[in-house]
DSSP file (Angstrom, degrees, kcal/mol; ACC not computed):
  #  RESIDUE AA STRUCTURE BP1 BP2  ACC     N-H-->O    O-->H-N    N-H-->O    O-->H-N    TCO  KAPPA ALPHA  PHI   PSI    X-CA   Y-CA   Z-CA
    1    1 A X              0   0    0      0, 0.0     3,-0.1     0, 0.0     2,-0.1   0.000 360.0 360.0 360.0  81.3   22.9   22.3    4.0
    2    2 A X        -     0   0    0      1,-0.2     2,-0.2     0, 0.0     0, 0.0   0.050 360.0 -61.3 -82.8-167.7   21.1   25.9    5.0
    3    3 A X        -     0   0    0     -2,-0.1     2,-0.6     1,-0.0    -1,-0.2  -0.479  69.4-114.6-101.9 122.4   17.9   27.2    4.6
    4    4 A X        -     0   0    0     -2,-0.2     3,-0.2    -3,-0.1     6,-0.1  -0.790  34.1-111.7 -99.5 152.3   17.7   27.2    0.5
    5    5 A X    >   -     0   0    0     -2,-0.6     3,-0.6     1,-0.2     2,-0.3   0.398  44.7 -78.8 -59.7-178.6   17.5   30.8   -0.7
    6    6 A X  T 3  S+     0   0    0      1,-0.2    -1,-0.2     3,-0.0     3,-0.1  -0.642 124.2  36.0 -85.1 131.5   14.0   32.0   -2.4
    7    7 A X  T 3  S+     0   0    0      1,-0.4    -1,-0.2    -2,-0.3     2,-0.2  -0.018  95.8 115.8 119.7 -55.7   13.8   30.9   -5.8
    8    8 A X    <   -     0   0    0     -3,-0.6     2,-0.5     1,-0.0    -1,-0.4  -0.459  52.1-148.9 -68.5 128.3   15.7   27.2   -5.0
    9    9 A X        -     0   0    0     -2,-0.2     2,-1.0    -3,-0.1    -4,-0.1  -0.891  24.6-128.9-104.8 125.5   14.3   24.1   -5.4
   10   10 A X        -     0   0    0     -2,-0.5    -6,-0.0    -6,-0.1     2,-0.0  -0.728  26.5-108.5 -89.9 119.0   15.9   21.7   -2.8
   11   11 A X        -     0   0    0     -2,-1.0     2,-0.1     1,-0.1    -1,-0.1  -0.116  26.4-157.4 -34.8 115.5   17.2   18.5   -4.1
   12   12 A X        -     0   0    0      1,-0.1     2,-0.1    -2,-0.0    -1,-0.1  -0.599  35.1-107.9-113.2 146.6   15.0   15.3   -3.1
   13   13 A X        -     0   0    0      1,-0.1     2,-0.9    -2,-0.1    -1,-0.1  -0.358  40.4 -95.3 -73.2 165.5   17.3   12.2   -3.4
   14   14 A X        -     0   0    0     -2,-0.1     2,-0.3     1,-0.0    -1,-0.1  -0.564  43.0-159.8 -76.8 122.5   16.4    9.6   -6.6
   15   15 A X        -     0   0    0     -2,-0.9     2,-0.2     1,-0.1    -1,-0.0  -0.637  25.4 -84.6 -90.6 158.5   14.3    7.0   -5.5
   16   16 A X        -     0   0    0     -2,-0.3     2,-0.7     2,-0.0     3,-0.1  -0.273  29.5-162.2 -67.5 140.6   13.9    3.7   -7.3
   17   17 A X    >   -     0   0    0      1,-0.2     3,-0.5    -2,-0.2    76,-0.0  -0.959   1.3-168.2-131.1 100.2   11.6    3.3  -10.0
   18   18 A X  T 3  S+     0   0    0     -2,-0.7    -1,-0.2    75,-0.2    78,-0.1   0.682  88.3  50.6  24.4 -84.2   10.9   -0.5  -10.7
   19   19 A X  T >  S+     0   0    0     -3,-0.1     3,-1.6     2,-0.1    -1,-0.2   0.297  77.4 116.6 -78.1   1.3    9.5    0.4  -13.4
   20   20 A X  T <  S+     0   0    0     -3,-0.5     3,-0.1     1,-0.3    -4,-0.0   0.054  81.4  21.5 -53.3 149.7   11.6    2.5  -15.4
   21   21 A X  T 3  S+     0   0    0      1,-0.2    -1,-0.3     0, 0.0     2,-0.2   0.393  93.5 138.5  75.8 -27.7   12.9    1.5  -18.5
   22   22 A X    <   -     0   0    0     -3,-1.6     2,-0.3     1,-0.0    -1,-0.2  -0.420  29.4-171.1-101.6 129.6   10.0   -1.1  -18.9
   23   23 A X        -     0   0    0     -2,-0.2     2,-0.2    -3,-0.1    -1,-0.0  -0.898  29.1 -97.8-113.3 146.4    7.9   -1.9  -22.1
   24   24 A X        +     0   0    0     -2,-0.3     3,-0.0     1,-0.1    -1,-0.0  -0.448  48.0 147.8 -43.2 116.5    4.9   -3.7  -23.4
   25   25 A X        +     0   0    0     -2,-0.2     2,-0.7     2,-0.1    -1,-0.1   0.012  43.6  92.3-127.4  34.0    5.8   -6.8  -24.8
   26   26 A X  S    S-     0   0    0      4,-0.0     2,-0.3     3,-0.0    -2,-0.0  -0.853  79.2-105.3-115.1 135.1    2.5   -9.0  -23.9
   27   27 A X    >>  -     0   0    0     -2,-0.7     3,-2.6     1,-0.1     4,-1.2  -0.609  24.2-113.8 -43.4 116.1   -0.5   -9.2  -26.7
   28   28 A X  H 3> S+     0   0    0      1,-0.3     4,-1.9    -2,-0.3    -1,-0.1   0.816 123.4  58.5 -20.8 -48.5   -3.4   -7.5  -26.3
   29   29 A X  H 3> S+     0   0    0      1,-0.2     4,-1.0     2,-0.2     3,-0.4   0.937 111.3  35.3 -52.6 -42.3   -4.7  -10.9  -26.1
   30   30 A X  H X> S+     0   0    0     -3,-2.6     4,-1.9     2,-0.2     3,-0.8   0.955 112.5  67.1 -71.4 -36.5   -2.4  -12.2  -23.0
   31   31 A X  H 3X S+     0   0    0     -4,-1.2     4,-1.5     1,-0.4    -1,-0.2   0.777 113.4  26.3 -33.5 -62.5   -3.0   -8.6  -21.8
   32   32 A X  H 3< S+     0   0    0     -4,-1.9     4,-0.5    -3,-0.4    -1,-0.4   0.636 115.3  61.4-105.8 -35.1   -6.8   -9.5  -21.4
   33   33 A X  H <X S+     0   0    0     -4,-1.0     4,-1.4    -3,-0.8    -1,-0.2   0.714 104.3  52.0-111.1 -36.6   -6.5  -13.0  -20.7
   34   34 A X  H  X S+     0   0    0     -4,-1.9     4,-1.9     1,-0.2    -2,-0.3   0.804 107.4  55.1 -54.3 -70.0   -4.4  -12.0  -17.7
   35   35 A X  H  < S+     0   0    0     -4,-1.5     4,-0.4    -5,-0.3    -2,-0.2   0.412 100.0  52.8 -15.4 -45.0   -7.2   -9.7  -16.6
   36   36 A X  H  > S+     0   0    0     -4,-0.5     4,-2.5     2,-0.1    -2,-0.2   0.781 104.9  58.2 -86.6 -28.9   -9.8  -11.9  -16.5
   37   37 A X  H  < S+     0   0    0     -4,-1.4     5,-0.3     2,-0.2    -2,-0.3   0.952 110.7  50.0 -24.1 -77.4   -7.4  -14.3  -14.1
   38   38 A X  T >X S+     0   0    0     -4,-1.9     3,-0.9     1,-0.3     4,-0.5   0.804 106.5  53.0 -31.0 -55.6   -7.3  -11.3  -11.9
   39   39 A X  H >> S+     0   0    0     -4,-0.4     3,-3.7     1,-0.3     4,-2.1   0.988 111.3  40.6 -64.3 -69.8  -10.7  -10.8  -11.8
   40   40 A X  H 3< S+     0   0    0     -4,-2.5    -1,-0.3     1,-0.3    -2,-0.2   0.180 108.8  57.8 -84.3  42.5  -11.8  -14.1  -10.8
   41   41 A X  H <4 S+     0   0    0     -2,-1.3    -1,-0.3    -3,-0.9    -2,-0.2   0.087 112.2  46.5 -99.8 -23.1   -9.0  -14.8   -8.0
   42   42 A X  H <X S+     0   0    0     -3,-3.7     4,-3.0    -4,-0.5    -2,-0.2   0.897 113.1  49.0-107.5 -29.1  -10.3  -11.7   -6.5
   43   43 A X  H  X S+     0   0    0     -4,-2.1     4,-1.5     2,-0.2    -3,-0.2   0.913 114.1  43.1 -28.5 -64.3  -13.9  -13.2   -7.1
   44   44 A X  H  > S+     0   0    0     -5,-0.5     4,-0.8     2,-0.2    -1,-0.2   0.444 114.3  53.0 -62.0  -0.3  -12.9  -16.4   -5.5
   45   45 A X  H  > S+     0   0    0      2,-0.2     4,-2.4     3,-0.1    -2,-0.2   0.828 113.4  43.5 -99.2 -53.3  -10.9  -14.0   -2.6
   46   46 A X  H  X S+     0   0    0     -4,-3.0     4,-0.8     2,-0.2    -2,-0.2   0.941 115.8  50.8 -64.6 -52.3  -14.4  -12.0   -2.0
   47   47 A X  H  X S+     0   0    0     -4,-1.5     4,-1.6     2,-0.2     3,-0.2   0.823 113.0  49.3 -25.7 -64.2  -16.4  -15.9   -2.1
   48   48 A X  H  < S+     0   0    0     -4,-0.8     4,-0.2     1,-0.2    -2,-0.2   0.863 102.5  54.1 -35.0 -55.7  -13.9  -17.0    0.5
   49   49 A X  H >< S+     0   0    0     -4,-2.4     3,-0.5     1,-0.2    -2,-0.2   0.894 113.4  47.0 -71.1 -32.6  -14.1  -14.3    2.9
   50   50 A X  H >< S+     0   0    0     -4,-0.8     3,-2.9     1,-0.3     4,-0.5   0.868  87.4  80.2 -80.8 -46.9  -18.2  -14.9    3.2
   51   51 A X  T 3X S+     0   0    0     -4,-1.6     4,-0.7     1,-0.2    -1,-0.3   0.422  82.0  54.5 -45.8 -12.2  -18.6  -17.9    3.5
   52   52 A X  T <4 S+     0   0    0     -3,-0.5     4,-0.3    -4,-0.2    -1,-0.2   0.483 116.4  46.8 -82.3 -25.3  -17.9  -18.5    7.0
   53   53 A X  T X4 S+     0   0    0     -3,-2.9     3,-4.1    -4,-0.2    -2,-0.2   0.947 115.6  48.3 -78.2 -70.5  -20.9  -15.5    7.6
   54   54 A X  T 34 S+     0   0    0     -4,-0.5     3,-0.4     1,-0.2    -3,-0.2   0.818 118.9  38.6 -78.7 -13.9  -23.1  -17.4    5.0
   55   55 A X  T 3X S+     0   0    0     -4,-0.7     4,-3.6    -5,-0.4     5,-0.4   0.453  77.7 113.9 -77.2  -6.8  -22.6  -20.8    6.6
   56   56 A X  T <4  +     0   0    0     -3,-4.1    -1,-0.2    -4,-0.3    -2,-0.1   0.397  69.5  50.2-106.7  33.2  -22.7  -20.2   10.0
   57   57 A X  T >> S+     0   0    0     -3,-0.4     4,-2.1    -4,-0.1     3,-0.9   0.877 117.6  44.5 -53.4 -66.3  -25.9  -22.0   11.3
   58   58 A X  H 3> S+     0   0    0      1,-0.3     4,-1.3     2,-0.2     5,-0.3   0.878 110.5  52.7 -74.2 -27.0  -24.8  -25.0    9.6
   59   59 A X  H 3X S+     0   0    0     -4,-3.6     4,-1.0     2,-0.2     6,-0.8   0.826 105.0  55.1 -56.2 -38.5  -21.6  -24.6   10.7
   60   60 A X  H <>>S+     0   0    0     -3,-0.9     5,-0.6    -5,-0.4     4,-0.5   0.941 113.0  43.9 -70.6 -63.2  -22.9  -24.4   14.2
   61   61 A X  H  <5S+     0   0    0     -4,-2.1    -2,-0.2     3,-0.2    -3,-0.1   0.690 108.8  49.7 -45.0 -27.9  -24.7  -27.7   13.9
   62   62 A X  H  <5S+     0   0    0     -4,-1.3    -3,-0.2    -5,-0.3    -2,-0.1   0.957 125.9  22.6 -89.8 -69.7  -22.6  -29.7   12.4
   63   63 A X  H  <5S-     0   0    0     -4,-1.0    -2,-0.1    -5,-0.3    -1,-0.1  -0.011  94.9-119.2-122.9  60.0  -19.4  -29.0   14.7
   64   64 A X  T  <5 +     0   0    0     -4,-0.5    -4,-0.2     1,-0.1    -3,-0.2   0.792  59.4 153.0  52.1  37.6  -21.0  -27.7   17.8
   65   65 A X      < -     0   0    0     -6,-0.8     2,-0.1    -5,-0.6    -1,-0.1  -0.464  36.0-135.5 -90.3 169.2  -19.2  -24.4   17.5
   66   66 A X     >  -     0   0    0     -2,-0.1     4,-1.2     1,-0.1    -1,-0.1  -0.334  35.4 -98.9-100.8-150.1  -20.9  -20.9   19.2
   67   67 A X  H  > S+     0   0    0      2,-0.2     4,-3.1     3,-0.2     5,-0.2   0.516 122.3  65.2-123.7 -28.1  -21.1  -17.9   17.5
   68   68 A X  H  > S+     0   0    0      2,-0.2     4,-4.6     3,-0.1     5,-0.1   0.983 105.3  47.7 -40.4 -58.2  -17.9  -16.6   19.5
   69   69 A X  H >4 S+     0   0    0      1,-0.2     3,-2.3     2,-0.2    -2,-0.2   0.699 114.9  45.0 -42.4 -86.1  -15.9  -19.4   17.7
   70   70 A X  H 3X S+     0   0    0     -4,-1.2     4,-0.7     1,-0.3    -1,-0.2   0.414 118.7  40.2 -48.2 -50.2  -17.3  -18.5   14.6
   71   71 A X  H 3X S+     0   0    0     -4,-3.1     4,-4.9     2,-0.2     5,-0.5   0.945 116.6  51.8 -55.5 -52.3  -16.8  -14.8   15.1
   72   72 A X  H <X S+     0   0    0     -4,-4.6     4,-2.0    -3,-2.3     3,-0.5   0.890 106.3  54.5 -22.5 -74.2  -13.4  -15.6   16.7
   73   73 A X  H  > S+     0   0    0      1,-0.3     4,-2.4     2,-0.3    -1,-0.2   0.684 107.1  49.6 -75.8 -42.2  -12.5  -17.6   13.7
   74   74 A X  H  X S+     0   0    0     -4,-0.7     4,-1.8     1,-0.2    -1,-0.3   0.808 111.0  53.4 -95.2 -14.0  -13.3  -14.4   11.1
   75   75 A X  H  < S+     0   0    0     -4,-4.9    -2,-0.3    -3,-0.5    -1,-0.2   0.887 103.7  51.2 -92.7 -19.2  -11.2  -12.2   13.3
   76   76 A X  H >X S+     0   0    0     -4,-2.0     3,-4.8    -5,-0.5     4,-3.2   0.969 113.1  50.0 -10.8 -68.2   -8.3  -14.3   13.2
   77   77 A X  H 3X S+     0   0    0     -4,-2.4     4,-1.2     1,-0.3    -2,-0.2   0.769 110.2  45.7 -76.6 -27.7   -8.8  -14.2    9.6
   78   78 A X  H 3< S+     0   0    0     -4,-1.8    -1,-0.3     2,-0.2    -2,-0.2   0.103 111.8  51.3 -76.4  18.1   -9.1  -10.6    9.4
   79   79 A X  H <> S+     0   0    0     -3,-4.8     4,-1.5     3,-0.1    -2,-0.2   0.311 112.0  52.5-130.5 -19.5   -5.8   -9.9   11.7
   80   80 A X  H  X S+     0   0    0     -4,-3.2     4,-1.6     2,-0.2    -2,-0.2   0.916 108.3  45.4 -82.8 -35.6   -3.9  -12.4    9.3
   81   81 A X  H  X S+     0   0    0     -4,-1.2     4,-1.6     2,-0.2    -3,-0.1   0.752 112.2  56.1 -83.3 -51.5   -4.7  -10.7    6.5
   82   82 A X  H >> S+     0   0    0      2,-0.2     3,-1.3    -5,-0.2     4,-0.8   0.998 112.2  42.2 -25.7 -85.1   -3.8   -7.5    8.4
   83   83 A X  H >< S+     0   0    0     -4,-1.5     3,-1.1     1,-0.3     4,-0.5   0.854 109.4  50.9 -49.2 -47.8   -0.5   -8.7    9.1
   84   84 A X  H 3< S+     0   0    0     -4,-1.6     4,-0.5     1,-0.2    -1,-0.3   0.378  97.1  73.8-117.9  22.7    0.5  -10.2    6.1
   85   85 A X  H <X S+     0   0    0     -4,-1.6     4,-2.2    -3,-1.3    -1,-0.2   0.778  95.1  46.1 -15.4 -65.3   -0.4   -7.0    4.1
   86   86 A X  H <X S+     0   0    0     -3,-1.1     4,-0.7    -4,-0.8    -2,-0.2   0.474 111.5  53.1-102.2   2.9    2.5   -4.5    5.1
   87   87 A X  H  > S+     0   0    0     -4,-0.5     4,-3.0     3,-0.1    -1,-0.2   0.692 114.0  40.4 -84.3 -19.7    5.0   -7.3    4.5
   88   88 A X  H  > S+     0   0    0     -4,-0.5     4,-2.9     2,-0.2    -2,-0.2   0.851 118.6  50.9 -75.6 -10.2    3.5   -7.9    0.5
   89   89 A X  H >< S+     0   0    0     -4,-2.2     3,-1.5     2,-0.2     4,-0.5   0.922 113.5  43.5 -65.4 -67.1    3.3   -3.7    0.4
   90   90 A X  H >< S+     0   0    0     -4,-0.7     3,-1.2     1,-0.2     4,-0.3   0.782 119.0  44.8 -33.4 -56.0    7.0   -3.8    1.6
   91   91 A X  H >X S+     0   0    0     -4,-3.0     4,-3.1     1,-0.3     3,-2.1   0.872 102.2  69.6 -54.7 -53.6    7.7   -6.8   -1.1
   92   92 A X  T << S+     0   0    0     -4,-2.9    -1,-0.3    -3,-1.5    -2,-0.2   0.671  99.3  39.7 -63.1 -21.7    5.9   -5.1   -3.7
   93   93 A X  T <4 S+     0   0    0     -3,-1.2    -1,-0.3    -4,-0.5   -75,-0.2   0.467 119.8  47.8 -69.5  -7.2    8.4   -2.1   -4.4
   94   94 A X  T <4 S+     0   0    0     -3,-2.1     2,-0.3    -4,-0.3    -2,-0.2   0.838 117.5  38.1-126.1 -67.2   11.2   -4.2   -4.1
   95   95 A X  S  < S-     0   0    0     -4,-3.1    -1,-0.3     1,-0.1     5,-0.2  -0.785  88.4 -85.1 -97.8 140.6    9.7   -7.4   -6.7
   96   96 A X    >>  -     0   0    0     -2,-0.3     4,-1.6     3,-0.1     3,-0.6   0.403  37.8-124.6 -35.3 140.8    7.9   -7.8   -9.6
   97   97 A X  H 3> S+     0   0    0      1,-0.2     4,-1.5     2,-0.2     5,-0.2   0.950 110.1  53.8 -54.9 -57.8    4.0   -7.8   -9.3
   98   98 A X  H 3> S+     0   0    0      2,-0.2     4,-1.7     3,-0.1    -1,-0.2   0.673 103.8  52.7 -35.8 -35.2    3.4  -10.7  -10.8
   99   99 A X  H <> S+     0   0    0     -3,-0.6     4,-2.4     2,-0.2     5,-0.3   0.976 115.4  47.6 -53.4 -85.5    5.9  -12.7   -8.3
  100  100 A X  H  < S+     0   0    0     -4,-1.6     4,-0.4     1,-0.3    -2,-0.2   0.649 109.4  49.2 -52.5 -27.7    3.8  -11.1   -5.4
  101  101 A X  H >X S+     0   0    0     -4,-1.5     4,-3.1    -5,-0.3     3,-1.7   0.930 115.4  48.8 -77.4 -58.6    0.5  -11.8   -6.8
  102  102 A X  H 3X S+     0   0    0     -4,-1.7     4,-2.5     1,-0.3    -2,-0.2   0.919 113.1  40.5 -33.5 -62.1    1.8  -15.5   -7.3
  103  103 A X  H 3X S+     0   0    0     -4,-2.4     4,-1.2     2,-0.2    -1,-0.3   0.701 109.7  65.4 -76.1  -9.6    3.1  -16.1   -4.1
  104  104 A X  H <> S+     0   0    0     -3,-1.7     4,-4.1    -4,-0.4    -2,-0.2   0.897 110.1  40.8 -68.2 -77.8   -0.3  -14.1   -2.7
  105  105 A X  H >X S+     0   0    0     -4,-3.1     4,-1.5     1,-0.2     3,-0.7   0.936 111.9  54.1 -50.4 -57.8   -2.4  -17.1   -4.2
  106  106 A X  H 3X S+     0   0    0     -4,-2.5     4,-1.5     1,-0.3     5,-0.3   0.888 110.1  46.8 -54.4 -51.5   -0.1  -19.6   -3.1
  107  107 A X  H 3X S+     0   0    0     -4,-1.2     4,-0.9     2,-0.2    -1,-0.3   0.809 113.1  48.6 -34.9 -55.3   -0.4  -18.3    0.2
  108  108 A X  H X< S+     0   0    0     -4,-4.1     3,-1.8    -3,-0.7     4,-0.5   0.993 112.5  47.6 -59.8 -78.8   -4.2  -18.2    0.0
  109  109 A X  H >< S+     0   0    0     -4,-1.5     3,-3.9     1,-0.3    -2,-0.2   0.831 109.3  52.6 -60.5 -70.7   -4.6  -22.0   -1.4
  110  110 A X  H 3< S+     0   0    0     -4,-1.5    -1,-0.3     1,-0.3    -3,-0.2   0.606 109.3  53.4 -41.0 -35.3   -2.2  -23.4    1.3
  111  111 A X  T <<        0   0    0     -3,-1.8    -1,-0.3    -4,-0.9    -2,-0.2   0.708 360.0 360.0 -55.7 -33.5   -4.6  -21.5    3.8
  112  112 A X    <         0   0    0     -3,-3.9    -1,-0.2    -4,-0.5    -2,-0.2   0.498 360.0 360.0 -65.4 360.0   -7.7  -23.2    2.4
């Protein structure tokens, strides 16, 4: 394995392609039905993350927290979220999307 000459394209190994080979077989309808699902899990994901911001007077009253906790509490949530990122990136070359989005929500409601 030298220096390859001028002219030579050096040979990258094949990486794995997931998706090779793979066809449409879903209806335009599930297609879209599917799609709107998306949409409003990541609606209810964007809803989630605020609420602790839009809530936290009364949140403060109610169970005597300061504004550390409270802050505390959304960097937690933004260092878990962190974390368990680069194991669903890793997961995601490796399993179907759908499987990783699934177990993504499950993950989320059990959190709630």
């Amino acid at each position: 394995m030298g220096k390859p000459v001028a002219g030579e394209v050096e040979k990258q190994p094949k990486q794995h392609d997931i998706d090779e080979g793979w066809t449409e077989t879903r209806s335009s309808a599930q297609q879209w039905i599917e799609y709107l699902l998306l949409n409003v899990v990541y609606i209810m994901w964007l809803i989630d993350g605020s609420l602790l911001q839009t809530f936290s007077h009364q949140l403060q009253v109610r169970f005597g927290v300061s504004q550390t906790q409270l802050g505390t509490m959304a960097t937690f949530k933004g260092w878990i979220t962190m974390i368990f990122a680069l194991p669903a990136a890793f997961l995601a070359g490796r399993v179907s999307r759908p499987t990783i989005i699934m177990l993504g929500c499950i993950i989320w409601g059990l959190d709630s």
